[in-house]
Backbone bond lengths (Angstrom), bond angles and torsions (degrees), N, CA, C in turn:
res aa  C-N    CA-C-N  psi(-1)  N-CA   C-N-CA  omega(-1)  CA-C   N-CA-C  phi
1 X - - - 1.447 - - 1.525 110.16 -
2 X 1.318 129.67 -56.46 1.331 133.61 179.88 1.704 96.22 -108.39
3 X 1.010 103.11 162.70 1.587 112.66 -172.39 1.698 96.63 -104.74
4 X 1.300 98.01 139.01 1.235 117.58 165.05 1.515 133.96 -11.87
5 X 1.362 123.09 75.05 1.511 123.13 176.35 1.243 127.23 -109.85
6 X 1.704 104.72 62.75 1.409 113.11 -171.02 1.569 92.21 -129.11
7 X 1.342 128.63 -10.46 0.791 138.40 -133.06 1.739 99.81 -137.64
8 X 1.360 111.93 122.32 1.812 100.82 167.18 0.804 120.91 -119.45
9 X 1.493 120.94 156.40 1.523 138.16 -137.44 1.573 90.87 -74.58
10 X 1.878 103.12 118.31 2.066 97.50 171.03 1.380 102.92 78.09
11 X 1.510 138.41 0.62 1.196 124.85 145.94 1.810 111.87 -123.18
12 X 1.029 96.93 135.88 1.755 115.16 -178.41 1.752 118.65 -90.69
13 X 1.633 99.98 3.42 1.918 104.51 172.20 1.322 93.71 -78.42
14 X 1.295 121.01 120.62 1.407 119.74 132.75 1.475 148.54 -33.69
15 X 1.310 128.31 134.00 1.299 127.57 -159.02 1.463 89.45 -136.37
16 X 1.452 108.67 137.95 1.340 89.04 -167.85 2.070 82.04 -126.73
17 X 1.354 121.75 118.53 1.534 128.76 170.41 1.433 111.89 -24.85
18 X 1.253 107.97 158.25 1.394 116.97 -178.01 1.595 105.35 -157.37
19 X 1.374 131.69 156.92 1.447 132.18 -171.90 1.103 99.60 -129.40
20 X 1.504 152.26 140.98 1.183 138.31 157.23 1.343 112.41 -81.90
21 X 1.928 98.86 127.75 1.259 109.76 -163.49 2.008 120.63 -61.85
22 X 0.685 102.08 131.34 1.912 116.43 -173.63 1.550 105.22 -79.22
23 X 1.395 151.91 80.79 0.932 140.20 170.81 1.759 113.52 -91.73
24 X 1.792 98.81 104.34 1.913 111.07 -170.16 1.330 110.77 -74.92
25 X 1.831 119.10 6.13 1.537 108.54 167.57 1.756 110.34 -97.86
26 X 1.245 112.49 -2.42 1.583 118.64 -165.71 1.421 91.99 -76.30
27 X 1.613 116.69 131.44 1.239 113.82 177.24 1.846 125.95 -57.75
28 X 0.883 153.00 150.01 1.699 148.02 161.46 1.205 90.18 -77.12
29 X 1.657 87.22 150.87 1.927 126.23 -166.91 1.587 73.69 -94.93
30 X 1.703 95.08 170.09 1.541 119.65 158.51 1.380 125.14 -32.11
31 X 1.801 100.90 -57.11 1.504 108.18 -158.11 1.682 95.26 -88.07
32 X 1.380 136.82 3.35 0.681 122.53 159.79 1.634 123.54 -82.54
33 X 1.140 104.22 -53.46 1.843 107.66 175.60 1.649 103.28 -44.35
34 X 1.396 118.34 -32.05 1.550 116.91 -168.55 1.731 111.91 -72.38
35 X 1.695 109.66 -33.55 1.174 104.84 -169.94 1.947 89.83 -80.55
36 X 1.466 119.64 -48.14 1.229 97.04 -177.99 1.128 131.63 -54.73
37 X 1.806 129.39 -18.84 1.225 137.42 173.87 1.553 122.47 -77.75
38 X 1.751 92.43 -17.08 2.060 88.01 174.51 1.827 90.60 -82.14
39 X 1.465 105.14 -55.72 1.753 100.86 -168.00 1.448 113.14 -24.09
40 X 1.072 134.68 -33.52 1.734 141.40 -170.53 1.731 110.86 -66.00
41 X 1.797 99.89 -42.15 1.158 97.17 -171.97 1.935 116.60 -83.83
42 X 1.512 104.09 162.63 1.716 104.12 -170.56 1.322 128.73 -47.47
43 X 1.187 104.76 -13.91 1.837 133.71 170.42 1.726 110.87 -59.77
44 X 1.880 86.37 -65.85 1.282 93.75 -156.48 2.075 109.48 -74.55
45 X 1.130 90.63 -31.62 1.896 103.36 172.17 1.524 97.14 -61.48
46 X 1.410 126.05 -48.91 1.798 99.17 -168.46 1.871 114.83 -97.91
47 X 1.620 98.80 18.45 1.216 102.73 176.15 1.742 100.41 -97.86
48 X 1.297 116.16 -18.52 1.475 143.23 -173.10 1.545 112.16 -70.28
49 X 1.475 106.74 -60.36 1.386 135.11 -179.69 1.365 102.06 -65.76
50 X 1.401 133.83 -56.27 1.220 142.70 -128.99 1.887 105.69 -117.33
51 X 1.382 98.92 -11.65 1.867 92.07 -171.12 1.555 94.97 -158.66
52 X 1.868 139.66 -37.47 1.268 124.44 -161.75 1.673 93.23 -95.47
53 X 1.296 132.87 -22.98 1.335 127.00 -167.50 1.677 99.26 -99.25
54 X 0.998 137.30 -22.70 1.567 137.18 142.80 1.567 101.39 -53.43
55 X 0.932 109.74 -70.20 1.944 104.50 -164.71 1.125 127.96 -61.49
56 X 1.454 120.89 -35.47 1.469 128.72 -157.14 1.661 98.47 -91.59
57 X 1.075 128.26 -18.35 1.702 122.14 179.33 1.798 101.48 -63.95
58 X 1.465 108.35 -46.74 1.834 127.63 169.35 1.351 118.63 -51.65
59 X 1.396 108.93 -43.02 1.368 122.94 -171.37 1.655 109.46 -75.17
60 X 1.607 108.95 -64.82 1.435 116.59 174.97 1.580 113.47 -59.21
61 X 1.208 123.01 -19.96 1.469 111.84 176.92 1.737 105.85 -90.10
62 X 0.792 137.49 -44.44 1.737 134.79 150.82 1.091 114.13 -44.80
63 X 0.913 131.67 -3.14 1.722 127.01 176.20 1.581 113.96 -132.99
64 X 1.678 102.96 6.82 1.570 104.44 171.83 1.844 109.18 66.87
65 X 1.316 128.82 9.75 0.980 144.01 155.47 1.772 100.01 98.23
66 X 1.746 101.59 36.54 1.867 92.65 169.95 1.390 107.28 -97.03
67 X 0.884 131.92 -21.26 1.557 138.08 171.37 1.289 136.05 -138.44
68 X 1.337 108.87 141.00 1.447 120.11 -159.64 1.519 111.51 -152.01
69 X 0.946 110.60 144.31 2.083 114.63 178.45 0.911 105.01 -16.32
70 X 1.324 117.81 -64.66 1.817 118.14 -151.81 1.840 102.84 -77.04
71 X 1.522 108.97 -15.12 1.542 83.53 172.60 1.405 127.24 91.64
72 X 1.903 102.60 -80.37 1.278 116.21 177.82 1.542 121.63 -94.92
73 X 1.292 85.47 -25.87 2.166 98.33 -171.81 1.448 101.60 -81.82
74 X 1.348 120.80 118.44 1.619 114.52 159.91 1.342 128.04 -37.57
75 X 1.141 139.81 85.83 1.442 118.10 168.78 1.736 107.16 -130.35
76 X 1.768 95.14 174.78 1.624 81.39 -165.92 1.869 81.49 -147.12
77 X 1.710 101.31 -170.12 1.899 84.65 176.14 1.927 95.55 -96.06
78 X 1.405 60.23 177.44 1.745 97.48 178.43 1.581 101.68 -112.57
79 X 1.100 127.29 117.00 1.784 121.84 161.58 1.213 106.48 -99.61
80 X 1.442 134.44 100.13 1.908 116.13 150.34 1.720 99.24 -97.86
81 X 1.394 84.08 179.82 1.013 113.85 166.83 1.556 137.87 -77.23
82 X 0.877 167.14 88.69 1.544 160.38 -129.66 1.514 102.17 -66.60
83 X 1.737 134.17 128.91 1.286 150.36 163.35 1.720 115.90 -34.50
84 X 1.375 107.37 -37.57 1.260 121.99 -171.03 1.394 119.09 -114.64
85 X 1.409 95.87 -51.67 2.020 111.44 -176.58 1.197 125.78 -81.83
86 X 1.779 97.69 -6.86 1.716 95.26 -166.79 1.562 120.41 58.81
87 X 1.453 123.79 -4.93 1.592 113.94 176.71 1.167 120.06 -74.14
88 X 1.383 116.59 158.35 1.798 106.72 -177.53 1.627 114.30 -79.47
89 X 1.172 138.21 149.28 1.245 130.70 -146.88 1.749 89.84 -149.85
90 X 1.525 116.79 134.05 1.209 125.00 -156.77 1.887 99.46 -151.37
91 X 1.504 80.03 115.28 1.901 88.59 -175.47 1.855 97.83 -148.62
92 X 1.279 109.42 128.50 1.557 130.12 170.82 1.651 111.25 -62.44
93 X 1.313 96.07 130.69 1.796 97.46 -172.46 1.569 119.35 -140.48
94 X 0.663 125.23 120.30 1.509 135.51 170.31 1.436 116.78 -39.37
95 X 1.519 125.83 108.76 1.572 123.68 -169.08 1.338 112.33 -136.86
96 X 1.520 100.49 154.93 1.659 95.58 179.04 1.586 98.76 -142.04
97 X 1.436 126.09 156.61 1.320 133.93 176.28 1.396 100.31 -71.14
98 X 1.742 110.98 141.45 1.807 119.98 163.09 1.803 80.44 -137.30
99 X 1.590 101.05 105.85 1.544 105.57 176.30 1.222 105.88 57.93
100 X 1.453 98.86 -125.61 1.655 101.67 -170.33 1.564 111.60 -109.52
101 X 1.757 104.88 0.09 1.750 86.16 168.89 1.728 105.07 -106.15
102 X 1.905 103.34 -174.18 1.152 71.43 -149.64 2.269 76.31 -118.61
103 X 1.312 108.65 170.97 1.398 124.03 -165.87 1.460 107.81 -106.38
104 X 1.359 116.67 116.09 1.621 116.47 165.92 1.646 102.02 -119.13
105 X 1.208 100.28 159.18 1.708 115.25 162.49 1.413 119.03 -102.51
106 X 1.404 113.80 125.10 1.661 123.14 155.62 1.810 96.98 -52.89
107 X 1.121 139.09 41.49 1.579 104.75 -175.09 2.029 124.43 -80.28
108 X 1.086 84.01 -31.72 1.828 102.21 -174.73 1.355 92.26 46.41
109 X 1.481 124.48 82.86 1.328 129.07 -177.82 1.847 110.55 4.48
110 X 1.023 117.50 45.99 2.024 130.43 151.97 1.586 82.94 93.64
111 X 1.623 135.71 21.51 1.116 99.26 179.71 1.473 132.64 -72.46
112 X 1.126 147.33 -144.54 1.381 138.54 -179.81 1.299 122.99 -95.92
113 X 1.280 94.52 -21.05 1.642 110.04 -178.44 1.509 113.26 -97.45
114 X 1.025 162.50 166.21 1.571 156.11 84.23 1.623 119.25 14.24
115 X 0.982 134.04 126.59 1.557 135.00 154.47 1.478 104.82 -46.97
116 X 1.352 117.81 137.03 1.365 130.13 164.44 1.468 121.73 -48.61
117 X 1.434 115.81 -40.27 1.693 125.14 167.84 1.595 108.31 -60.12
118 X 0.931 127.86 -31.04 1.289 136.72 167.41 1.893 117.22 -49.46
119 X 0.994 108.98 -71.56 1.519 127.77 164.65 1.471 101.94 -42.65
120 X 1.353 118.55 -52.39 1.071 120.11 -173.24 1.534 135.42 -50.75
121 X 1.843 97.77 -38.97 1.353 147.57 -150.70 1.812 83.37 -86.78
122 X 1.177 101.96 -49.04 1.760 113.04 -168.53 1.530 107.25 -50.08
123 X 1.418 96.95 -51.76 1.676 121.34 -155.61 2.147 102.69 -70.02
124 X 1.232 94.34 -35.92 1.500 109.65 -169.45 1.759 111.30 -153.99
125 X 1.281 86.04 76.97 2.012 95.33 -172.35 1.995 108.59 -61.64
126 X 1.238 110.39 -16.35 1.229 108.97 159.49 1.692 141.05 -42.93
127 X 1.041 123.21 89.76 1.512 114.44 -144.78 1.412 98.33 -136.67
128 X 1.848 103.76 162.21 1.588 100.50 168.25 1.754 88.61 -115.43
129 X 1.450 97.04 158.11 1.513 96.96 167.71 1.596 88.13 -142.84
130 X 1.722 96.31 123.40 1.729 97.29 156.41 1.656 84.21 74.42
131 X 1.006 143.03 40.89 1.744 141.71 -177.64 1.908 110.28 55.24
132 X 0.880 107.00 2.23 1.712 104.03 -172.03 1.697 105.95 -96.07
133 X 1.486 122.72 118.80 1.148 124.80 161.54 1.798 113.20 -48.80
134 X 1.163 109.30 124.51 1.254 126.45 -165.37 1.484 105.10 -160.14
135 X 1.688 115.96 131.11 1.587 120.29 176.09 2.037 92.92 -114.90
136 X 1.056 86.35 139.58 2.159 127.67 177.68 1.448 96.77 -76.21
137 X 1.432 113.32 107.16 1.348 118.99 142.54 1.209 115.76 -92.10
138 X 1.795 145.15 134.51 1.513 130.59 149.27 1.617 102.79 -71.14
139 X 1.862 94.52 155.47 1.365 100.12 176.71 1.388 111.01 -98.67
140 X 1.351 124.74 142.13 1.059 125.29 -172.44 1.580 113.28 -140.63
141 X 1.108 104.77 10.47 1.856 113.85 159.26 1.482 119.35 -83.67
142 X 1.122 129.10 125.37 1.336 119.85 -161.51 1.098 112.76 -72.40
143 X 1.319 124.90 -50.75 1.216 152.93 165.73 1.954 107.36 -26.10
144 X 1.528 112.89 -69.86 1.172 102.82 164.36 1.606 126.06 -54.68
145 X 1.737 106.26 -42.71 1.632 115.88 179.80 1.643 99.12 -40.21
146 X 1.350 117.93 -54.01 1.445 121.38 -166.90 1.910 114.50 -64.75
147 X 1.342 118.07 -47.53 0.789 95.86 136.22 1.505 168.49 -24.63
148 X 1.562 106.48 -67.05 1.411 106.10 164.16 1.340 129.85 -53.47
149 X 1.409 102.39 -48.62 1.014 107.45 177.77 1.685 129.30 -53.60
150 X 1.684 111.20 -15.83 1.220 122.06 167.62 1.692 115.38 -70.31
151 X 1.126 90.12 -9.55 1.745 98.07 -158.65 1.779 92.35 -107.38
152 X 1.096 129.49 -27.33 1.721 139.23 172.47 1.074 98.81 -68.24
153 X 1.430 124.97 -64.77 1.886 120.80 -169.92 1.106 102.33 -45.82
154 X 1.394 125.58 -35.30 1.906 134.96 -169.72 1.318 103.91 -63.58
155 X 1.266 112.29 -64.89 1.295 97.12 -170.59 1.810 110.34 -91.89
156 X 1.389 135.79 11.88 1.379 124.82 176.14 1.863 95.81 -161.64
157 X 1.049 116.13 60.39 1.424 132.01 154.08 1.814 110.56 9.37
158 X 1.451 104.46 -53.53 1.428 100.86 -171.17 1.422 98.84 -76.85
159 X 1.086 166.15 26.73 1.357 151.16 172.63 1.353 100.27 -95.00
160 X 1.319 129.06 -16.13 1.691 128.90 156.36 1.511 101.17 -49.75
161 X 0.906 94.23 -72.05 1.876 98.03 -170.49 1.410 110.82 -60.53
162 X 1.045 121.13 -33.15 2.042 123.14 172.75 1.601 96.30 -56.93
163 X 1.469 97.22 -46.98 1.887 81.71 -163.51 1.573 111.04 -63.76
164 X 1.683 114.04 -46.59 1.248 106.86 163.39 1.280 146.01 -19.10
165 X 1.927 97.04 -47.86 1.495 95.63 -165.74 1.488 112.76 -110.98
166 X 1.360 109.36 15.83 1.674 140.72 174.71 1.655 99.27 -106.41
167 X 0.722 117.25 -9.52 2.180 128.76 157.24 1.001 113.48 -95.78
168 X 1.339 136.20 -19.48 1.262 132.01 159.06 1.417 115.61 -67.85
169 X 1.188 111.52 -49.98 1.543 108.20 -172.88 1.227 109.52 -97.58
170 X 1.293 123.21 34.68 1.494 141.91 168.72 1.447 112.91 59.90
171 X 1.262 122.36 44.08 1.399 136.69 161.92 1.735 124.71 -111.23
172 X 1.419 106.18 137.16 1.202 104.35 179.27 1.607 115.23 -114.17
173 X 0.964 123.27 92.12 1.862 139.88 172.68 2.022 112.91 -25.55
174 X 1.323 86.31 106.71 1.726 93.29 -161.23 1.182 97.66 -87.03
175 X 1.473 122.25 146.30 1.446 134.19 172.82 1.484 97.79 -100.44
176 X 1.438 110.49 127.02 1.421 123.79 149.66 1.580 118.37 -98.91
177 X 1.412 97.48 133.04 1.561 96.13 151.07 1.816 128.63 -116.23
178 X 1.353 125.11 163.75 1.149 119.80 -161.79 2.119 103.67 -134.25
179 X 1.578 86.83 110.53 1.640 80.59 168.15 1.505 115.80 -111.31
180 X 1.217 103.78 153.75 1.556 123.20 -174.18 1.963 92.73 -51.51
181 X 1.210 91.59 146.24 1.806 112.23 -172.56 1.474 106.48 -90.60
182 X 1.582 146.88 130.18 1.246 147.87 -118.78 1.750 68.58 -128.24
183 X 1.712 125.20 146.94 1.467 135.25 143.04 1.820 95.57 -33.21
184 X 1.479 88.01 138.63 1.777 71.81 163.57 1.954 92.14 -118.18
């Protein structure tokens, strides 16, 4: 499906991807609660919308996923595939470890709609995250949903308030998780 990115162009050593691991019970430092507490405000959402979710898909793939806008928040890309176009489609996401797979949010900061990678995710759950072949399950046990979701507020505080304001406009914010893809 995606071509080979373990591999660089004219060298034949293997590199084999890596994610830095997300642990959602480790408490957040200061400067972390601070960047999640500006993101909430009208500033920090159209500085979000408008320049770190454009940049950081560019940024984290040049940097092999060590740096990214936010700095403090783990995130890495997402590659699907496009629902319709088949093109590869590349958006930076906020993640946390559950065991060994790994947890993203549909949130689009609570907007009303779904993220487009999302739809995407549906159409062709086959995905790389962070360069690692990996296929997207959504969760749909409540029981776990409730869970995770205890473990998301942990590590990114505002997804309380996304879900809120994605209940207003009669949306409910889907948790995906992503496990590593078996040789077939």
């Amino acid at each position: 499906m995606f071509r080979d990115r373990n591999r660089a162009i004219g060298n034949t050593r293997h590199v084999t991807p890596r994610l830095r691991h997300v642990d959602p019970t480790r408490p957040r430092g200061r400067v972390s609660r601070t960047y999640a507490t500006m993101s909430t405000t009208r500033v920090g959402r159209l500085l979000s919308e408008k320049i770190v979710w454009k940049l950081d898909p560019y940024l984290l793939r040049a940097t092999r996923g060590r740096v990214g806008m936010s700095l403090v928040i783990a995130t890495n890309v997402l590659e699907t595939r496009g629902a319709k176009t088949d093109a590869v489609r590349r958006n930076a996401l906020i993640y946390f470890h559950d065991g060994v797979r790994v947890t993203i949010i549909a949130s689009k900061a609570g907007a009303a709609n779904h993220p487009a990678w999302y739809h995407n995710l549906l159409a062709n759950p086959d995905v790389l995250f962070g360069s690692i072949e990996m296929t997207a399950t959504v969760v749909t046990d409540p029981i776990d949903q409730a869970r995770l979701w205890a473990l998301a507020d942990r590590v990114f505080a505002p997804y309380a308030t996304y879900r809120q304001e994605a209940a207003v406009a009669g949306r409910t914010i889907p948790l995906v998780q992503l496990s590593k893809r078996r040789p077939i």
